[in-house]
Residue, then its C-alpha position, 0 to 999 in steps of 0.5 A: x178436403x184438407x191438402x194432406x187427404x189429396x196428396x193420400x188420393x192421388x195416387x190412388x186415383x193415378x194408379x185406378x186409371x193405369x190400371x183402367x187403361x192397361x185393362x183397357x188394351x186391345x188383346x192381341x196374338x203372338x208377333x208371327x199372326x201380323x205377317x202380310x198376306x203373299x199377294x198373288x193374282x191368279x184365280x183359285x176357282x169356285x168356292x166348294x159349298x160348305x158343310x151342312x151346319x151341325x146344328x142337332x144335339x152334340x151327343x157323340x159315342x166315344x171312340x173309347x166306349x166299353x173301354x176300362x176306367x183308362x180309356x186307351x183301348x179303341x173301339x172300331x166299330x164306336x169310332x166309326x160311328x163317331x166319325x160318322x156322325x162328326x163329318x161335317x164337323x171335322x169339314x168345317x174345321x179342315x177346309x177353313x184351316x186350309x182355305x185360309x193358309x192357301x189366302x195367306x200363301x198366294x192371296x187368293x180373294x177366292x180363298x179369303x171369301x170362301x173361308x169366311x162364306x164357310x164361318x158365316x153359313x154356321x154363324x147364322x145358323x147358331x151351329x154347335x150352340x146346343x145345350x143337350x150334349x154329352x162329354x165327347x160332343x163338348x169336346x168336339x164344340x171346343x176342338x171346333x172353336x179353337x181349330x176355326x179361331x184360330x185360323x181366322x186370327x190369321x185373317x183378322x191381324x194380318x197387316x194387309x187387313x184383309x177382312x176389312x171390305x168384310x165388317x158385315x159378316x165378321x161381325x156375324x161371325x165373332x159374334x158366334x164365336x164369342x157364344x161359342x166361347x161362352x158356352x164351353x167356359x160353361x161346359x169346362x168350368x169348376x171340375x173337380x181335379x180328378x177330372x181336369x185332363x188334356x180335354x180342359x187344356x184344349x178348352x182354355x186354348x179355344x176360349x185362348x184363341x176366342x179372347x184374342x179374336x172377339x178382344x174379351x178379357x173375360x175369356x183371356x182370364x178364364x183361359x190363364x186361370x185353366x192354364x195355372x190349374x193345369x200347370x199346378x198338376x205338373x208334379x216335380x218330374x214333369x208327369x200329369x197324374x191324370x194323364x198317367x192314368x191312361x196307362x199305354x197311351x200316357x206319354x202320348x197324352x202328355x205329348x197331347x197336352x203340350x200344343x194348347x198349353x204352349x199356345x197359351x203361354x205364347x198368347x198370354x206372352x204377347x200380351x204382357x203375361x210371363x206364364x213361364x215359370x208357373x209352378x217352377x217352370x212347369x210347362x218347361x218340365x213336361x217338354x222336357x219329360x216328353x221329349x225324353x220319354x220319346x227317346x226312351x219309355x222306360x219311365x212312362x212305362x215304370x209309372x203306369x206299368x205298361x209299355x207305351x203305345x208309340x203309335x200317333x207319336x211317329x206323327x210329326x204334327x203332333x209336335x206342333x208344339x215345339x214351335x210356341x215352346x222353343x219360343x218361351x224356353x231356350x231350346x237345346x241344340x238337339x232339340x231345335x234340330x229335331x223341331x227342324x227335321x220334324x217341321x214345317x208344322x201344320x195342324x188345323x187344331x191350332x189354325x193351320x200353318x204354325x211353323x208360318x206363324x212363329x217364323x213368319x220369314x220361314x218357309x212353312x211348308x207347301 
């Protein structure tokens, strides 16, 4: 090969294997998942059954049945049903999110082994895999996957390692949740953009949390690619077309899809991803507008022409999503403080103590 076509392939072959090896990187979470486990002696008890695996078909009446086209007016009698039906389900996300902040809290070996007999019972038995479901019983597959993931990356990066005794069954269990994972990239994929709401943006934060957990690239890219479709509806004043469509309840909805779009950019953040200024800094423009519909409705209000139903935003957990947020984005002054006064956040759909993961030298609450 004459000398001047090797000078042209070598870089070419040079930039191949960086680009090999950068793709070849371990996927990992935000700084905060790597805090050591409290070690603490004392006994934590006997380990409490787990919840029966849920292993029917996910076919769920939604709280919201009978309602108009905005989907805001409840139905008691339907959401009674729904809780019913999804106990177990709500169970299993709980008690392995707060088994697994009490290990992280006090070391308590119980409480480790607990968690993971609780993820391995519905690992063996392929729970929340079937493929006859509706749109509620996907949804609730992928709030499931996310809460329990989530929480068990805690567990897997901690520098007290404490799940290395454990090769056995966290293998059974990742590999659960990298079907998981699959089978809701299948059930949220290629919507049309009427239909990508809040539902979409929890999806790509389980499948987030499952990327990083399982170390699956695939997954990584499918969650940054939900990301950059939901920060492209984001439109100059920080609204959410498909959010406004809920009429009373949209400030709370947009308020709703904040945690897992703030948790994905701080994931992707910690693996050399900067997804902050995706459509001119969009994530930034509806916490933004959130934060000052929270203050004042009025332009909530205008736009869907109804006064806003303020009722699930005195809950402070669901500000949870202030803590990944002030840490991607300067906070004000006023801002940190309000954070401060609402936290310490704990919220299982986001795998428990998450004032605890992005200050791990804080106290996250009792």
């Amino acid at each position: 090969m004459p000398q001047r076509q090797t000078w042209l392939i070598a870089p070419l072959l040079a930039g191949i294997l960086l680009a090999g090896q950068a793709h070849a990187a371990d996927l990992v979470p935000p700084r905060g998942y790597f805090a050591p486990v409290d070690i603490d002696a004392k006994s934590a008890g006997q380990c409490k059954a787990p919840p029966v695996p849920y292993t029917a078909k996910l076919e769920f009446r939604s709280k919201y049945e009978g309602s108009d086209k905005a989907r805001a007016t409840l139905n008691p009698a339907a959401e009674k049903a729904f809780r019913d039906k999804t106990a177990a389900i709500t169970e299993m996300e709980r008690g392995v999110s707060k088994m697994v902040m009490e290990y992280m809290r006090k070391g308590q070996r119980t409480q480790l082994e607990c968690s993971l007999q609780w993820l391995g019972s519905w690992a063996q038995a392929n729970a929340l895999l079937s493929t006859e479901y509706n749109h509620t019983g996907k949804s609730m597959r992928k709030w499931a996957l996310g809460s329990m993931a989530s929480a068990y990356l805690r567990l897997k990066f901690s520098e007290s390692q404490p799940l290395a005794p454990y090769q056995a069954q966290t293998q059974v269990i990742e590999s659960w949740f990298s079907r998981l994972a699959d089978q809701v990239v299948h059930d949220w994929s290629d919507l049309p953009l009427k239909k990508i709401n809040n539902h979409s943006y929890w999806a790509a934060w389980s499948v987030m949390a499952t990327s990083v957990a399982t170390n699956r690239q695939d997954l990584f890219d499918w969650s940054v690619n939900q990301y950059r479709v939901a920060t492209s509806q984001v439109d100059k004043d920080g609204f959410l077309p498909n959010e406004l469509k809920r009429r009373q309840r949209a400030l709370a909805y947009h308020n709703y899809s904040l945690p897992p779009l703030a948790m994905i950019a701080s994931f992707a953040q910690a693996n050399g991803l900067d997804l902050r200024n995706e459509n001119d800094g969009a994530l930034q423009r509806l916490g933004d507008k959130v934060l000052a519909g929270v203050d004042d409705p009025e332009a909530f209000d205008d736009k869907t022409g109804d006064d806003q139903d303020m009722s699930e935003l005195k809950k402070h957990s669901k500000f949870a999503w202030l803590e990944p947020w002030c840490s991607l984005y300067q906070c004000s002054a006023a801002t940190l403080e309000r954070k401060d006064e609402m936290g310490p956040y704990k919220t299982f759909r986001l795998g428990g103590d998450v004032t605890r993961v992005f200050h791990p030298k804080k106290e996250g609450g009792s």
